[in-house]
mmCIF file of the N, C-alpha and C atoms, coordinates in Angstrom:
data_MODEL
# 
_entry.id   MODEL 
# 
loop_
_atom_site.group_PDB 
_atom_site.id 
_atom_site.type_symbol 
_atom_site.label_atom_id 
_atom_site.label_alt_id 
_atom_site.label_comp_id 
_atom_site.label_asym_id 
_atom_site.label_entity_id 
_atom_site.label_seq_id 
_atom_site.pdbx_PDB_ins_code 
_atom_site.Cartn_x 
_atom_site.Cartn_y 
_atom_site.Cartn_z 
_atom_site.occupancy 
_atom_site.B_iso_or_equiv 
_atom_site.pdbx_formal_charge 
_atom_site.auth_seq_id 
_atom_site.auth_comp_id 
_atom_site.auth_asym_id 
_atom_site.auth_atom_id 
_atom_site.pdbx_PDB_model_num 
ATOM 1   N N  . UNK A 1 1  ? 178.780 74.001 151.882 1.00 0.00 ? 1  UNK A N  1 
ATOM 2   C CA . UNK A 1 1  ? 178.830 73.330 153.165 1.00 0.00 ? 1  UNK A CA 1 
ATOM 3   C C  . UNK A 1 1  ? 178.452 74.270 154.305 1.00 0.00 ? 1  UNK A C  1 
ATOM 4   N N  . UNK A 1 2  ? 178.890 75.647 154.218 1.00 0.00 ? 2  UNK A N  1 
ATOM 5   C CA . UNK A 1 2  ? 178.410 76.463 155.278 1.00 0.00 ? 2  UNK A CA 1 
ATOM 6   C C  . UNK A 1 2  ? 177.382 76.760 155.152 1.00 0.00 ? 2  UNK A C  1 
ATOM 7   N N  . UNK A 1 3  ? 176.059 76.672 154.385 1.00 0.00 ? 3  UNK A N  1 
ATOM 8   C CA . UNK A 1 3  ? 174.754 76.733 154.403 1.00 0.00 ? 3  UNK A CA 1 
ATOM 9   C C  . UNK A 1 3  ? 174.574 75.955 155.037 1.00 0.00 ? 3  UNK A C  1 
ATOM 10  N N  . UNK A 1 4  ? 174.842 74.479 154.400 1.00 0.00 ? 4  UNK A N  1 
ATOM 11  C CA . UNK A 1 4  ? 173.815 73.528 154.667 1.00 0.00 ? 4  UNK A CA 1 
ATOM 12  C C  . UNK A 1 4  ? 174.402 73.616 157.314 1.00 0.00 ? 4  UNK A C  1 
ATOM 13  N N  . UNK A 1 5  ? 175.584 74.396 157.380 1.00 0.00 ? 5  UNK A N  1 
ATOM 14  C CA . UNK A 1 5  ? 175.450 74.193 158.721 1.00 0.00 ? 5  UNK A CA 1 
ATOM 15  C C  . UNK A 1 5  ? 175.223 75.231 159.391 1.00 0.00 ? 5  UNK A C  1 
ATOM 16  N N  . UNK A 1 6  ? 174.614 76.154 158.764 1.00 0.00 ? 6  UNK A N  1 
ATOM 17  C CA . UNK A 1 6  ? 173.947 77.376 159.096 1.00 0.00 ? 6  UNK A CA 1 
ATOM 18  C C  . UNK A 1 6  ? 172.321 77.032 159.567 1.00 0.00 ? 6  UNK A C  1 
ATOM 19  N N  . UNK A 1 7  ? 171.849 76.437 158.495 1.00 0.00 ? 7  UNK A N  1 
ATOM 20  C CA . UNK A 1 7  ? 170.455 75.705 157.907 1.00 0.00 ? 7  UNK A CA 1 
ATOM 21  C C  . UNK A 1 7  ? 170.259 74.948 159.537 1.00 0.00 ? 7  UNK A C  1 
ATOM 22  N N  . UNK A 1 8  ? 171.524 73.682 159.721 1.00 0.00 ? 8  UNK A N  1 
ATOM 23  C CA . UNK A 1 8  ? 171.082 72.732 160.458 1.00 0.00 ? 8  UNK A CA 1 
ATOM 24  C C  . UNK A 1 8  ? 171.109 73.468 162.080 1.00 0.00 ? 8  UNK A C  1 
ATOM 25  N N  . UNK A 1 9  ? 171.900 74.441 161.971 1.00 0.00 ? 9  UNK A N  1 
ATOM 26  C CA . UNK A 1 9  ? 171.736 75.010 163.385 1.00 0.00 ? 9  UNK A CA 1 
ATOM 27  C C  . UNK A 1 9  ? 170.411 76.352 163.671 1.00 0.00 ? 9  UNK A C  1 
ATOM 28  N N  . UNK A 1 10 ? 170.212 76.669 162.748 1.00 0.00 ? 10 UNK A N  1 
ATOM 29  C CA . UNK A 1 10 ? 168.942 77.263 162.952 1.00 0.00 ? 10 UNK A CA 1 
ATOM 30  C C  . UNK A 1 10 ? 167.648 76.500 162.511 1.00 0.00 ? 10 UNK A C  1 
ATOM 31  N N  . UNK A 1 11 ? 167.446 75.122 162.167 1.00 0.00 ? 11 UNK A N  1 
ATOM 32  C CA . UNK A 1 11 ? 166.777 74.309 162.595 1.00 0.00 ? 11 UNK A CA 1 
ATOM 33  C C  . UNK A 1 11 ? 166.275 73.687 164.020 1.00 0.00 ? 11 UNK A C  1 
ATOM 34  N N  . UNK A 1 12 ? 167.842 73.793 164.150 1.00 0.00 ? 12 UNK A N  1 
ATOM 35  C CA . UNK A 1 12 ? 167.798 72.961 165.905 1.00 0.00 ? 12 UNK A CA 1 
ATOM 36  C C  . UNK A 1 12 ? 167.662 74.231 166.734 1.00 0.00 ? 12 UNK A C  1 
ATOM 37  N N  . UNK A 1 13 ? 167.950 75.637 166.834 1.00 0.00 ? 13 UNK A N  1 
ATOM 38  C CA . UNK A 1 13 ? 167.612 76.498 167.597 1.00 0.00 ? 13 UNK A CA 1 
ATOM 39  C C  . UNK A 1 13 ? 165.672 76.621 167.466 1.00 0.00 ? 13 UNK A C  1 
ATOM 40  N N  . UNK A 1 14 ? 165.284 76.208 166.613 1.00 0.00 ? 14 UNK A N  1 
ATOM 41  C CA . UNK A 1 14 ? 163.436 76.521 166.363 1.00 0.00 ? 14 UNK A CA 1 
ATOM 42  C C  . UNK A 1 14 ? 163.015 75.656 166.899 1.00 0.00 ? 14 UNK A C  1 
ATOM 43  N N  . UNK A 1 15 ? 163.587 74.441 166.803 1.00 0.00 ? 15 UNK A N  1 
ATOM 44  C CA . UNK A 1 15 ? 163.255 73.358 167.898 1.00 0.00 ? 15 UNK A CA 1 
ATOM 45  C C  . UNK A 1 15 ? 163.275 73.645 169.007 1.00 0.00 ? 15 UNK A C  1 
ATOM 46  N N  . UNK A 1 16 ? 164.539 74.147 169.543 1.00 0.00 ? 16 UNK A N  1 
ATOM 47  C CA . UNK A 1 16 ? 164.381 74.325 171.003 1.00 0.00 ? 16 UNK A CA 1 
ATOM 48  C C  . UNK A 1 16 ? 163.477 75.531 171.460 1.00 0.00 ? 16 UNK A C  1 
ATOM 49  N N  . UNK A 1 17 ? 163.298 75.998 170.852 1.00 0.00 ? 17 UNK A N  1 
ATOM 50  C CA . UNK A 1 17 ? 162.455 77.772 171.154 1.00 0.00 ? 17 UNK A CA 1 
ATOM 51  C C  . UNK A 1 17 ? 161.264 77.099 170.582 1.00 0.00 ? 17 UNK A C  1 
ATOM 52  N N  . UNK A 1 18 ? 160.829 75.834 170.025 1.00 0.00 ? 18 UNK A N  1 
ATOM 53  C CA . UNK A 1 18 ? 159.370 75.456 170.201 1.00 0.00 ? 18 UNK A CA 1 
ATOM 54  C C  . UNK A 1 18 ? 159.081 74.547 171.311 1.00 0.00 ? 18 UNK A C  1 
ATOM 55  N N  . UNK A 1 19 ? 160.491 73.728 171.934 1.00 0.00 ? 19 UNK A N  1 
ATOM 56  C CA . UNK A 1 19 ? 159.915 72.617 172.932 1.00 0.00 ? 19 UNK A CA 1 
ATOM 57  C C  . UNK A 1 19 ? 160.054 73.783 174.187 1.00 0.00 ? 19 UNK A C  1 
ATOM 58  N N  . UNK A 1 20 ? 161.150 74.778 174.486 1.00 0.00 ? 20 UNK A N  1 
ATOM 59  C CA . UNK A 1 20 ? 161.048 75.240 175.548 1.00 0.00 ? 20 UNK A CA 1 
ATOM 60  C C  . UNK A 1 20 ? 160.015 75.787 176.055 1.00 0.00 ? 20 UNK A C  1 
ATOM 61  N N  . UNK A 1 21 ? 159.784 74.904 177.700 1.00 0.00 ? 21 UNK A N  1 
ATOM 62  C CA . UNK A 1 21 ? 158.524 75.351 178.545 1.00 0.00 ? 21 UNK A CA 1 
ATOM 63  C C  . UNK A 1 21 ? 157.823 74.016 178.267 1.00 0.00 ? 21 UNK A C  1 
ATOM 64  N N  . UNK A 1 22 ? 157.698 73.252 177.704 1.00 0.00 ? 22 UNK A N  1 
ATOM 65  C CA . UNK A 1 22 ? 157.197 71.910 177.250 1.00 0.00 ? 22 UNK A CA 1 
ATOM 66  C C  . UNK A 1 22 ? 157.392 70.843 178.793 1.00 0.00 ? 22 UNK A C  1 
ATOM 67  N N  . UNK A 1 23 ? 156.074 70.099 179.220 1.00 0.00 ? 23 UNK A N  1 
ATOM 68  C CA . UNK A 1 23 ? 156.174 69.464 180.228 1.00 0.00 ? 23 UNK A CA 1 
ATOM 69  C C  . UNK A 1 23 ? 155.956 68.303 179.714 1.00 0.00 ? 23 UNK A C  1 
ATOM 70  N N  . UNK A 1 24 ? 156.713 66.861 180.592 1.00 0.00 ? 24 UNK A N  1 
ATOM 71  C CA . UNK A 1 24 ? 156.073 65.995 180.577 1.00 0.00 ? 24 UNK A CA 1 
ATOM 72  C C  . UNK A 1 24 ? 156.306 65.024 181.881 1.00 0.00 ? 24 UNK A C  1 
ATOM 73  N N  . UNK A 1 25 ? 155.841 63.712 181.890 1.00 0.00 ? 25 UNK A N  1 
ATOM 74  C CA . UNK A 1 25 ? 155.687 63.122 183.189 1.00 0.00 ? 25 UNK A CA 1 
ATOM 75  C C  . UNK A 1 25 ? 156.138 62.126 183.124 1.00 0.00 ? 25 UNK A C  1 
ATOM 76  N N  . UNK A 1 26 ? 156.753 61.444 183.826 1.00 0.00 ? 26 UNK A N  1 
ATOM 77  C CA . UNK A 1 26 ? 157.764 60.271 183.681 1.00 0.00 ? 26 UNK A CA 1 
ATOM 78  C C  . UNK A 1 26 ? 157.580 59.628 185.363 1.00 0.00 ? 26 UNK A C  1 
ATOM 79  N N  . UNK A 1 27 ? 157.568 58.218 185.366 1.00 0.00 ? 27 UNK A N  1 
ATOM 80  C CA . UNK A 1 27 ? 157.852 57.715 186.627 1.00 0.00 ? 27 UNK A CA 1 
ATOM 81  C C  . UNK A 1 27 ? 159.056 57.485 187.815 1.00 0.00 ? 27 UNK A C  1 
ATOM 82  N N  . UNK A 1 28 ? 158.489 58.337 188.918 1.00 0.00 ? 28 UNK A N  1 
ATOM 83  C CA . UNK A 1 28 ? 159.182 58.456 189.336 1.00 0.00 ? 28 UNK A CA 1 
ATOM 84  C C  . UNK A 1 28 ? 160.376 57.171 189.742 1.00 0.00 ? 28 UNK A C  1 
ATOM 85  N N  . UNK A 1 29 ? 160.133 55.735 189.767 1.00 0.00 ? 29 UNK A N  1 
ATOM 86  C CA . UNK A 1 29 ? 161.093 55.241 190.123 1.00 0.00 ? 29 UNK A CA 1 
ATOM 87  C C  . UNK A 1 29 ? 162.207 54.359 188.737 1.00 0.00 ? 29 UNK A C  1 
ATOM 88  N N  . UNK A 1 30 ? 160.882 54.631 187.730 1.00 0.00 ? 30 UNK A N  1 
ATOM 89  C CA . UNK A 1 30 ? 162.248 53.967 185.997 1.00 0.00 ? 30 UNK A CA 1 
ATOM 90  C C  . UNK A 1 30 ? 162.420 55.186 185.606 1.00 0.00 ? 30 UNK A C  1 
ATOM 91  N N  . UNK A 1 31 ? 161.434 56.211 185.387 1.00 0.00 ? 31 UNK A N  1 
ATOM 92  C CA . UNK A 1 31 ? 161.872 57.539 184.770 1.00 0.00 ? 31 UNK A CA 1 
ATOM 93  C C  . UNK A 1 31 ? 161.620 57.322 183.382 1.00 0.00 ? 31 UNK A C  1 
ATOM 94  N N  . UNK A 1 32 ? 160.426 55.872 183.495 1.00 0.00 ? 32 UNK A N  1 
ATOM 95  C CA . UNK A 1 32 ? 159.857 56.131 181.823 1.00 0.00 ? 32 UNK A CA 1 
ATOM 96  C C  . UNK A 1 32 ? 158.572 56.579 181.570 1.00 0.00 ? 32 UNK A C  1 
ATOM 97  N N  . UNK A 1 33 ? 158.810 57.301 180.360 1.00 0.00 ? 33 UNK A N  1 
ATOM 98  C CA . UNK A 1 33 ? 156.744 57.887 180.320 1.00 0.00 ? 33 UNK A CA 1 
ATOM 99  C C  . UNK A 1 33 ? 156.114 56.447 180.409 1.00 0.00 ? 33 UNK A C  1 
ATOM 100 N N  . UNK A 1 34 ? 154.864 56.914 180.352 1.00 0.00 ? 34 UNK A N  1 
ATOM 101 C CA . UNK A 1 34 ? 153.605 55.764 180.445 1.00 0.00 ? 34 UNK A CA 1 
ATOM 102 C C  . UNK A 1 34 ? 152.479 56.019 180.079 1.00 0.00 ? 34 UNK A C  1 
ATOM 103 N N  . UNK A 1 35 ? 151.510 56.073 179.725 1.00 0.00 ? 35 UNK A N  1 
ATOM 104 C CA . UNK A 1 35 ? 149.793 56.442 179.636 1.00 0.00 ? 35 UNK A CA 1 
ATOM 105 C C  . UNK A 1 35 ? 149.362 56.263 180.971 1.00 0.00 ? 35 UNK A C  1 
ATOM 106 N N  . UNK A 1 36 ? 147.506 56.978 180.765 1.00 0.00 ? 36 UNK A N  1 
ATOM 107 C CA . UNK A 1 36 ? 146.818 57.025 182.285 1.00 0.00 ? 36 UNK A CA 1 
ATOM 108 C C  . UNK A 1 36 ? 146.884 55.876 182.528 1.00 0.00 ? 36 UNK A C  1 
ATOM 109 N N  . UNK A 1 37 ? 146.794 54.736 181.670 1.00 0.00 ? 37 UNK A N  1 
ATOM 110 C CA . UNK A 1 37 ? 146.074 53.242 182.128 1.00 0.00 ? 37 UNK A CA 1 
ATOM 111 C C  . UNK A 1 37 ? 147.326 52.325 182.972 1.00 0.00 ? 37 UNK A C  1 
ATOM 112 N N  . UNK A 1 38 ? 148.690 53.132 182.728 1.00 0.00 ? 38 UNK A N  1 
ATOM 113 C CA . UNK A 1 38 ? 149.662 52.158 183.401 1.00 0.00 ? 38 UNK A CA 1 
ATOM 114 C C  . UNK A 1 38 ? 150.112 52.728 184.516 1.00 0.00 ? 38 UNK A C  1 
ATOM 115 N N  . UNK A 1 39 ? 149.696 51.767 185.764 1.00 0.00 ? 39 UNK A N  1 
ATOM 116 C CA . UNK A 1 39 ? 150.046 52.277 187.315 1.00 0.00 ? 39 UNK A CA 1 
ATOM 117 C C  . UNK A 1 39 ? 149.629 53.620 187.545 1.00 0.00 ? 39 UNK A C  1 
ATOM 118 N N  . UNK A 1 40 ? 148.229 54.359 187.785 1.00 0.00 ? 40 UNK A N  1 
ATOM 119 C CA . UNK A 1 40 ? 147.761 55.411 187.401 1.00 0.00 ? 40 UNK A CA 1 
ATOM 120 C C  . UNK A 1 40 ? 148.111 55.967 189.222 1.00 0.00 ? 40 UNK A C  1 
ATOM 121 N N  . UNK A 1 41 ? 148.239 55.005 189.855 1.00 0.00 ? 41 UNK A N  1 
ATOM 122 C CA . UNK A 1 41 ? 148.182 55.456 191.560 1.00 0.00 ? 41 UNK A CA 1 
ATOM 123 C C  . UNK A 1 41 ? 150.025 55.657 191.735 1.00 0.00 ? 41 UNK A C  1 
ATOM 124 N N  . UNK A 1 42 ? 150.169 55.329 190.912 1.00 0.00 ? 42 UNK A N  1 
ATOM 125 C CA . UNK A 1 42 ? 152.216 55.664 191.432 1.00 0.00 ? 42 UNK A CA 1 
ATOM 126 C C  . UNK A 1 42 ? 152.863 57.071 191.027 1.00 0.00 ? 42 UNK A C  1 
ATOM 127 N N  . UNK A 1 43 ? 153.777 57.749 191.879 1.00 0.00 ? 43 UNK A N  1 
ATOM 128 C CA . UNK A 1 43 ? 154.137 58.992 191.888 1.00 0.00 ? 43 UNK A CA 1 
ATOM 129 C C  . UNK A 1 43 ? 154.950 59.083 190.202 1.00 0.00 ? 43 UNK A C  1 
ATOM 130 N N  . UNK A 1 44 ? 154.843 60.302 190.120 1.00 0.00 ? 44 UNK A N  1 
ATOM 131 C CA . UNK A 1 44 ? 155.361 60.993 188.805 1.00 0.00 ? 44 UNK A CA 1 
ATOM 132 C C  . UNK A 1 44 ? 156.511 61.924 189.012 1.00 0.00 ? 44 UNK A C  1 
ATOM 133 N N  . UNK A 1 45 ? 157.196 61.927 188.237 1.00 0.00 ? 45 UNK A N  1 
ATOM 134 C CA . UNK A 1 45 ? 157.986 63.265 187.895 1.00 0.00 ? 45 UNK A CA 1 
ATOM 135 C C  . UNK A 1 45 ? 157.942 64.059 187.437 1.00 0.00 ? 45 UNK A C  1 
ATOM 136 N N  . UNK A 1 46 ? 157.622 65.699 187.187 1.00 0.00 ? 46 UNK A N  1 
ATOM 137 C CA . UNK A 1 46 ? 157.551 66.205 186.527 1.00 0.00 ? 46 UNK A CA 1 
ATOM 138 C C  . UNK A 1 46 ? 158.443 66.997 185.858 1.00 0.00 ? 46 UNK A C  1 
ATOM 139 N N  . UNK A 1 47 ? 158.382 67.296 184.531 1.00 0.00 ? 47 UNK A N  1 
ATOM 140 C CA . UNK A 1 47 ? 159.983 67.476 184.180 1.00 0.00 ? 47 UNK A CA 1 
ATOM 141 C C  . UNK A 1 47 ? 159.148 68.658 183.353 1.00 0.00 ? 47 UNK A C  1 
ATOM 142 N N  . UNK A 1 48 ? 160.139 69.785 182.724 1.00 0.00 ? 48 UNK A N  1 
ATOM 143 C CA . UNK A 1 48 ? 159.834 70.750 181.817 1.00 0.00 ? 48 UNK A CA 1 
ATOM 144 C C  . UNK A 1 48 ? 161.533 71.168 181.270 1.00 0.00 ? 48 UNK A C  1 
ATOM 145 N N  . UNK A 1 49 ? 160.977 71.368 179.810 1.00 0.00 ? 49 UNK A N  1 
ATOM 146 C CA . UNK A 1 49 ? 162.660 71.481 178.676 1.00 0.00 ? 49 UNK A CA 1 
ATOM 147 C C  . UNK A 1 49 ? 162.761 73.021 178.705 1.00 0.00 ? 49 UNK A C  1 
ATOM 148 N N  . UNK A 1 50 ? 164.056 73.187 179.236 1.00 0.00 ? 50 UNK A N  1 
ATOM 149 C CA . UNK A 1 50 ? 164.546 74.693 179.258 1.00 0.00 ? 50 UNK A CA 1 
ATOM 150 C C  . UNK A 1 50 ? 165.038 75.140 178.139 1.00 0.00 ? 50 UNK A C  1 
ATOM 151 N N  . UNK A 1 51 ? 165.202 74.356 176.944 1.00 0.00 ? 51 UNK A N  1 
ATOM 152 C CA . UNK A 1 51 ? 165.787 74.979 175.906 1.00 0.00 ? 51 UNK A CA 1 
ATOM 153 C C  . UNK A 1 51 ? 167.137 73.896 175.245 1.00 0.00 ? 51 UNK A C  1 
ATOM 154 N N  . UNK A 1 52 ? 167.709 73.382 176.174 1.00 0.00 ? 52 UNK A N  1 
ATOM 155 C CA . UNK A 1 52 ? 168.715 72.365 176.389 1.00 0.00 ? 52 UNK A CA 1 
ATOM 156 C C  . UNK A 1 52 ? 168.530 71.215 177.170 1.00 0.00 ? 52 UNK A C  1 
ATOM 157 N N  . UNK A 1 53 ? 167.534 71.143 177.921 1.00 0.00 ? 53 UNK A N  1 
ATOM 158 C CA . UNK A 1 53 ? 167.666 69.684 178.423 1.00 0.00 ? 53 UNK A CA 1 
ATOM 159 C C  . UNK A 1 53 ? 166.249 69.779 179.892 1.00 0.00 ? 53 UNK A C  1 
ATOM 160 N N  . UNK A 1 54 ? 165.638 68.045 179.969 1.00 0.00 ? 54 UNK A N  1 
ATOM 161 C CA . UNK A 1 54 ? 164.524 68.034 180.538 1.00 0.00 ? 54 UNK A CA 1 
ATOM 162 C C  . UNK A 1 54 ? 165.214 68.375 182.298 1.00 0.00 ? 54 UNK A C  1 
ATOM 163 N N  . UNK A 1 55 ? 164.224 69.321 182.497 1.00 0.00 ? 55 UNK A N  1 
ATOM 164 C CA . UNK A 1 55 ? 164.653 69.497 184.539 1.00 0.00 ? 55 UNK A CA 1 
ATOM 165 C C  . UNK A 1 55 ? 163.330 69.338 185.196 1.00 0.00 ? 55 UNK A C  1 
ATOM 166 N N  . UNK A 1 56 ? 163.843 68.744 186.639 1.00 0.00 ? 56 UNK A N  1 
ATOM 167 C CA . UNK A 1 56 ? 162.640 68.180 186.962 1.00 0.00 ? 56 UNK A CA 1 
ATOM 168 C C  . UNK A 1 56 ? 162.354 69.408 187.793 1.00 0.00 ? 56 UNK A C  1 
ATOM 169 N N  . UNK A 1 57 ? 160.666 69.691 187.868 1.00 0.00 ? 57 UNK A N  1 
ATOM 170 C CA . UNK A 1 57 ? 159.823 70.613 188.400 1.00 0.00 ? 57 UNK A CA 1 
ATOM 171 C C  . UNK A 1 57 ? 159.138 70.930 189.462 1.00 0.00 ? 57 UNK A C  1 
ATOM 172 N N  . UNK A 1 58 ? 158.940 68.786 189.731 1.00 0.00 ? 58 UNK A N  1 
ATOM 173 C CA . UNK A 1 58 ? 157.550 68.489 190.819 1.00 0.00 ? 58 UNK A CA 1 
ATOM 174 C C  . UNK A 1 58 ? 157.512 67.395 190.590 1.00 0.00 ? 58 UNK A C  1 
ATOM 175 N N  . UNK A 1 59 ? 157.061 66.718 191.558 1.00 0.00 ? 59 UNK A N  1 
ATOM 176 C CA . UNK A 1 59 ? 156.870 65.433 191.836 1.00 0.00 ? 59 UNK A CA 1 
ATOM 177 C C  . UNK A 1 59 ? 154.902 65.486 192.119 1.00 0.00 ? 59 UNK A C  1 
ATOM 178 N N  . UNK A 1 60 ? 154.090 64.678 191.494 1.00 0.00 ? 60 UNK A N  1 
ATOM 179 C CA . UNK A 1 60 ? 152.986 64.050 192.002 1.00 0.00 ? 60 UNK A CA 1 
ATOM 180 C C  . UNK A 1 60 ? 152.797 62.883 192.462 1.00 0.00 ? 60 UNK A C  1 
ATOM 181 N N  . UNK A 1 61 ? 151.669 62.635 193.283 1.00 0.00 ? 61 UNK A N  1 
ATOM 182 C CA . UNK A 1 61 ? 151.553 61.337 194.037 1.00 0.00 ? 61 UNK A CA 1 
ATOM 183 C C  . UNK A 1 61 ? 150.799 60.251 193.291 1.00 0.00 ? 61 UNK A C  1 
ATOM 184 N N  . UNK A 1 62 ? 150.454 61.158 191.504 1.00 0.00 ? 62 UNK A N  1 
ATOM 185 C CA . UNK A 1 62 ? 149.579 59.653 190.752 1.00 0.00 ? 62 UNK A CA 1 
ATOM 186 C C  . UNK A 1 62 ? 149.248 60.720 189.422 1.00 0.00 ? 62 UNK A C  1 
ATOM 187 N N  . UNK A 1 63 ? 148.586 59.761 188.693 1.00 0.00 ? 63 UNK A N  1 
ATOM 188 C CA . UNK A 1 63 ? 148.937 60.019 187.267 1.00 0.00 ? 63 UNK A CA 1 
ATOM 189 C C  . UNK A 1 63 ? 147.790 61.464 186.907 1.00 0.00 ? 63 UNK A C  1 
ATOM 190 N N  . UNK A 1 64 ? 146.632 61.533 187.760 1.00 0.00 ? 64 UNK A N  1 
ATOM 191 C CA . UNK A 1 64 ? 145.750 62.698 187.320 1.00 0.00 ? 64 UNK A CA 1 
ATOM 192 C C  . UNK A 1 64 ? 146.265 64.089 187.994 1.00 0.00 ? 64 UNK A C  1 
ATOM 193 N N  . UNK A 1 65 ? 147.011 64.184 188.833 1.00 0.00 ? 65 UNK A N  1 
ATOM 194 C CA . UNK A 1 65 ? 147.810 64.974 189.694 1.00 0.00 ? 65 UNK A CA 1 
ATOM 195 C C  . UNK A 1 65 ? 148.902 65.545 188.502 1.00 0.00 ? 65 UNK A C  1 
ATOM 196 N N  . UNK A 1 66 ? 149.507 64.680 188.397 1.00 0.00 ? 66 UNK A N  1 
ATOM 197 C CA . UNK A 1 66 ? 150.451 64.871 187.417 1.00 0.00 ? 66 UNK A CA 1 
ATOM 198 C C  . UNK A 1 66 ? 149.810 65.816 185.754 1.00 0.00 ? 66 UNK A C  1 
ATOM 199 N N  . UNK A 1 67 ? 149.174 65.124 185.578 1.00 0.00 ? 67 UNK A N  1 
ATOM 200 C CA . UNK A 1 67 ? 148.147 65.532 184.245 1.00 0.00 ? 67 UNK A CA 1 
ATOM 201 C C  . UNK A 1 67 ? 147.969 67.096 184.659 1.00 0.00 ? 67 UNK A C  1 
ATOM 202 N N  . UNK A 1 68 ? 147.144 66.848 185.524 1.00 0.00 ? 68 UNK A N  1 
ATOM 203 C CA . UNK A 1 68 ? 146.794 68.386 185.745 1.00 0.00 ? 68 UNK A CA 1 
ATOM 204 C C  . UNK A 1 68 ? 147.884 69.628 185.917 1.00 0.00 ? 68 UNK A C  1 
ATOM 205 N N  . UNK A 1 69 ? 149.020 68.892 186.332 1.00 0.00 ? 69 UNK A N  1 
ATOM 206 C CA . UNK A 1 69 ? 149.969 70.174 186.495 1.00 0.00 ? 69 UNK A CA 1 
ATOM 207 C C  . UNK A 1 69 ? 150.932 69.919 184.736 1.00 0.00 ? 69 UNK A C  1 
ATOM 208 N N  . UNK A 1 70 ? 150.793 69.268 184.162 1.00 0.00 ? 70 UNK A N  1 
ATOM 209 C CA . UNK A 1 70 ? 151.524 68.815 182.638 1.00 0.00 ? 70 UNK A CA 1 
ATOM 210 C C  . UNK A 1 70 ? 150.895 70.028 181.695 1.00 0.00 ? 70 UNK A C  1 
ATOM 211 N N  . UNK A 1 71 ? 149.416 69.727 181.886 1.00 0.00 ? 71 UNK A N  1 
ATOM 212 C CA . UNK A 1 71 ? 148.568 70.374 180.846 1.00 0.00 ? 71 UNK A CA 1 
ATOM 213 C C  . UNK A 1 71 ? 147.602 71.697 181.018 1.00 0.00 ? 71 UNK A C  1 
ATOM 214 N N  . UNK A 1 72 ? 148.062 72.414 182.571 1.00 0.00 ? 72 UNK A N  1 
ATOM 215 C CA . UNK A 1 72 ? 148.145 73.456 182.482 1.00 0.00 ? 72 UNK A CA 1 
ATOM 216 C C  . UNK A 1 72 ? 148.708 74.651 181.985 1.00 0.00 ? 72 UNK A C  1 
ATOM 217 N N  . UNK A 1 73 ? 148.447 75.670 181.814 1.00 0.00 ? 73 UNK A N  1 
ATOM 218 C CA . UNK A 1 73 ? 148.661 76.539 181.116 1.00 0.00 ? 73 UNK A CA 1 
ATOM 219 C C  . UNK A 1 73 ? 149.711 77.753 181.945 1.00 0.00 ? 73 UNK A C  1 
ATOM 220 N N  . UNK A 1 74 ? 151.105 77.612 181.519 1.00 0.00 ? 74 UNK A N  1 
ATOM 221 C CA . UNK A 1 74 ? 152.169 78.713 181.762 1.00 0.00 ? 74 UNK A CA 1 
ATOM 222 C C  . UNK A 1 74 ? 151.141 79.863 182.262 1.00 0.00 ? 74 UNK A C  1 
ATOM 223 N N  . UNK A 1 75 ? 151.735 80.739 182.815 1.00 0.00 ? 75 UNK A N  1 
ATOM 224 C CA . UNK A 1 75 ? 151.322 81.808 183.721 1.00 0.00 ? 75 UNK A CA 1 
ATOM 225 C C  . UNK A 1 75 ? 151.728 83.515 182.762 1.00 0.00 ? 75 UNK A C  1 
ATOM 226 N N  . UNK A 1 76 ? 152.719 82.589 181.866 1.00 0.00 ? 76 UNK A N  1 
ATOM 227 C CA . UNK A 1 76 ? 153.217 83.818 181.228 1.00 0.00 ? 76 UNK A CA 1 
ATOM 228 C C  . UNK A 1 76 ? 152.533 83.445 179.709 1.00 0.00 ? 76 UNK A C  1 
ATOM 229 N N  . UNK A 1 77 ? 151.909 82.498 179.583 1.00 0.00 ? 77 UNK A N  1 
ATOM 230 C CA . UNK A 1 77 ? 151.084 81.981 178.043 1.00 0.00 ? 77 UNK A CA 1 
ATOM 231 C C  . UNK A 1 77 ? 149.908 82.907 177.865 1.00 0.00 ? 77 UNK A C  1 
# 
């Protein structure tokens, strides 16, 4: 039994040390993702995972704004 919860917690630590720094974009007024094609002119949220949980970063005023700051490249990458 203490493997298998050794196992499951250094599973979930590789997870988080692979999503941390991970962005994504959510609307700003439901706070649900969406694709370019839905409401592409309405503001975004931008959120990035610290390791434990999504924090928001930045706000854009529409969906290519947003994109561009999602799928840029960390400064420290």
């Amino acid at each position: 039994m203490d493997e298998s919860l050794e196992y499951l917690a250094r599973v979930q630590q590789l997870r988080r040390e692979r999503m941390t720094g991970k962005r994504r974009m959510l609307f700003l007024d439901s706070g649900a993702p969406a694709g370019s094609h839905v409401r592409p002119d309405e503001w975004r949220v931008i959120e990035e995972f610290d390791g434990y949980e999504w924090r928001a970063v930045g706000l854009a005023p529409n969906y290519p704004s947003a994109a561009a700051y999602v799928h840029r490249q960390h400064p420290e990458a």
